[in-house]
C-alpha positions, 0 to 999 in steps of 0.5 A: 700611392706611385713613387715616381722618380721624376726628371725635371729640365735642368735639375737633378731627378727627385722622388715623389710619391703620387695618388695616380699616374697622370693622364694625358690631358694634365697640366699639372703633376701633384707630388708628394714627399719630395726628396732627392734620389738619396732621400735628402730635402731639395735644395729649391723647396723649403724644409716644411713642404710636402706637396709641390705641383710640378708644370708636366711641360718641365717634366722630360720623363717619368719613371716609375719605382716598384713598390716594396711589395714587388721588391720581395717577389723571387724571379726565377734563379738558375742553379 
């Protein structure tokens, strides 16, 4: 699983987890646990759902968020 934060035309970014990055042939990004930024429930979807299918043409840009694996790694720190 990818967490995406994903930027929608005229909407605030949501966060959305997803099996696989999209190709460029997709039409369609399938997204699961949507949520805001915060983790709060969208405003446009209703209180149960869990996967939405969003058109890649209202998508301006994806962003891909690190996993918590990568969160840990120590980068290099100068004393």
């Amino acid at each position: 699983m990818v967490t995406l934060q994903i930027h929608l035309m005229n909407e605030e970014p949501i966060v959305a987890e997803v099996d696989a990055l999209p190709a460029p042939g997709d039409t369609l990004l399938t997204a699961m646990n949507p949520r805001q930024r915060d983790g709060k429930d969208l405003r446009f979807l209703a209180p149960n759902v869990t996967t939405v299918l969003l058109p890649i043409n209202r998508v301006i840009y994806i962003q891909v968020l690190p996993s918590t694996e990568e969160e840990r790694i120590v980068g290099f720190v100068r004393d």
